[in-house]
Steps between C-alpha positions, in 0.01 A plus 500: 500500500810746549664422210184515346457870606847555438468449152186767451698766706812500237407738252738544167624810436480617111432803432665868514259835600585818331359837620553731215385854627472741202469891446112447423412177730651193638482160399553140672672270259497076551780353327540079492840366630613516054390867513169470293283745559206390742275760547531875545249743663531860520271812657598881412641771746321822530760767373469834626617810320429808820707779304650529120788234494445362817438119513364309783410169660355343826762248641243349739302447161808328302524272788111394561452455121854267506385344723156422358639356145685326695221314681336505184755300302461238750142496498484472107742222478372306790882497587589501889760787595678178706612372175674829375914474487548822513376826482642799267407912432555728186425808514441896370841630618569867645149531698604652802310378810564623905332374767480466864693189634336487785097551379583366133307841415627708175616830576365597152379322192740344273707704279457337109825486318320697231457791756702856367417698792900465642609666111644796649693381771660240252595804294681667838658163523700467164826582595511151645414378166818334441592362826132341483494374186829269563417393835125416401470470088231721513415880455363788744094424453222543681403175355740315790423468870759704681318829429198361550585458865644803547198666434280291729809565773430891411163476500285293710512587827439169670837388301704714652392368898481147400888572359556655838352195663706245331178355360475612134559223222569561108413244219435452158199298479639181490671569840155598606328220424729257654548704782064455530526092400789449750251737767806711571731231508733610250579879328719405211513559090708311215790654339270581130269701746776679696691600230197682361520766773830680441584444850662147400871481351512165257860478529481468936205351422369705851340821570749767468564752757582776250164416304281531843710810562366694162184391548449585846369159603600362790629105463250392826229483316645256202424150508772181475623468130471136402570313190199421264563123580462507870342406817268758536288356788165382495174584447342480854254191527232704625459649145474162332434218744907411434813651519613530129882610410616811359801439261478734222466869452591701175304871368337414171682617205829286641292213538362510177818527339647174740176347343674553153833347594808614694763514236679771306338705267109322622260762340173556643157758446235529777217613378292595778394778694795699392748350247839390598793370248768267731856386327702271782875629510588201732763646744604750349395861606447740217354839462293575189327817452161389379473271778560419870679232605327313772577231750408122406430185726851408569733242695827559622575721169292744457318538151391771307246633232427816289090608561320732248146629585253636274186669695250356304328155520219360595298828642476619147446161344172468739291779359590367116367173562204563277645707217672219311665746303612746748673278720674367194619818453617535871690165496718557167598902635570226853772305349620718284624715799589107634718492207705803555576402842588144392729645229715713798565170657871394569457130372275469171249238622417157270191472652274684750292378761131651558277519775232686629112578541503693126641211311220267585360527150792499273509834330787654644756202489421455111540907505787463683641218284446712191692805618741379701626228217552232806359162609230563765450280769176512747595369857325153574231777662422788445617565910805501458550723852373192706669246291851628502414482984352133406810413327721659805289278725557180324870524433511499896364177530 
């Protein structure tokens, strides 16, 4: 009769969970243990624009809706969260989040990446330009996170006496969202996600003293740097019935290129709320103008890839849904400008990789195939984001 009962209790575990948490709404991602694609289910974020430029989110909402696609992923695929290896998060990088360690309570709503309001005090800032641009591959822009703090530091009010308190946190919103799943357990980012703050130097691979000190933010509030393949925690049982482990984090666009492949010269497009051309240098740092040169999940070496962005994606493609011809129109002008970025690229790519919500139906890879005179190659899915933190997860087993 034990043995018996023995036998029911051991469950197998096969399956890898991906939260990918987007600019426009989160999804919960099932992958099987050969990193098919099991089911995906995502709900929208409300976005919240309260001046001209200014772009906002609720953390406590990017959490409750994770966690509900989440539950919903399970619920859909009748799987049980005690048979789940391991548990993985991609997300919208740069969000700037601060909260209250000791409540869990925001100071102020989240800070969207695509938020301008910090322009002018990047502009005051560019004498650092240099110094900033080798010790983080990226530019002066309000589009990064260390401004974005700085502001909320200057002001919100409550900041300021939680700072004096010891009690104010900083994230991006992956380190928000495990610091929720792990109920406090654990304040800590990857090295994709810290390196998108301009706080980070990818040669120390640390935060940098000199960084904090131009920005004006102080390193207390920071959370542990990890690798992307790490032990992360886990996600408390209360939340699922079982304890489940954390062992991935990477921010989106690095995923999606990791999806791609980590060799030299691996070409990718996004195509998604924004769109975002990756090349992988490997380890080799290198500055090119068009382009920043961001931080990729890396071992003892660290590795290295050139990121170009285009500001248009999938916002534009949603109203043109039912004028056939218009969005046409809109996705040939898209990779044409794809095109001219791919052209600036050190390392003329054989083939490149797509991904992304807009490519669903086609269109813009045999666009792109047309203009750019190169093999295209859709990822396995169209996610790439979540498949590139599945594929982290499994090479851990």
């Amino acid at each position: 009769m034990q043995n018996q009962s023995l036998k029911h209790s051991f469950v197998v575990k096969k399956y890898f969970l991906v939260l990918d948490i987007g600019t426009s709404g989160t999804k919960g991602v099932l992958f099987d243990i050969d990193l098919n694609l099991m089911d995906e289910v995502r709900l929208p974020f409300t976005i919240s624009h309260p001046k001209k430029g200014w772009v906002e989110e609720n953390p406590r909402e990017l959490y409750q809706k994770s966690v509900q696609v989440l539950k919903r992923v399970f619920k859909t695929t009748k799987i049980q969260p005690n048979e789940v290896i391991a548990f993985g998060i991609t997300n919208q990088r740069e969000t700037t989040i601060v909260w209250d360690q000791k409540t869990g309570k925001p100071v102020y709503p989240a800070i969207v990446w695509e938020d301008v309001r910090t322009k002018s005090v990047c502009k005051q800032l560019r004498k650092n330009e240099t110094f900033i641009r080798e010790s983080t591959g990226l530019t002066i822009d309000s589009y990064f996170s260390a401004t974005k703090i700085a502001w909320i530091l200057t002001h919100v009010p409550v900041a300021k006496k939680l700072l004096g308190l010891n009690r104010l946190q900083f994230g991006t919103v992956d380190s928000w969202i495990l610091w929720n799943l792990t109920k406090g357990n654990v304040h800590a980012t990857d090295e994709t996600n810290a390196s998108r703050t301009l706080l980070f130097n990818v040669h120390t691979r640390n935060w940098s003293r000199q960084l904090l000190h131009v920005f004006n933010v102080p390193r207390s509030i920071l959370p542990t740097v990890k690798r992307s393949q790490d032990d992360f925690g886990v996600i408390e049982k209360s939340i699922f019935g079982t304890e489940i482990p954390i062992r991935a984090i990477c921010g989106d666009q690095q995923s999606s290129l990791y999806a791609a492949g980590s060799r030299l010269g691996t070409t990718k497009v996004t195509y998604g709320t924004g769109t975002f051309i990756g090349q992988h240098l490997g380890s080799n740092f290198e500055i090119h103008k068009s382009f920043f040169t961001t931080f990729m999940p890396s071992g003892k070496k660290a590795q290295f890839a050139l990121e170009g962005k285009i500001s248009r994606g999938g916002k534009e493609v949603e109203p043109l849904l039912d004028y056939p011809k218009r969005l046409k129109k809109f996705l040939y002008k898209l990779a044409v400008d794809v095109n001219k970025l791919l052209k600036r690229l050190p390392i003329k790519p054989t083939k490149i990789f797509i991904d992304g919500g807009v490519m669903c139906d086609g269109i813009i890879g045999e666009f792109q195939a047309s203009i750019s005179h190169t093999n295209i190659v859709p990822l396995t899915i169209t996610n790439g984001t979540a498949l590139g933190v599945a594929k982290l997860l499994k090479e851990q087993m």
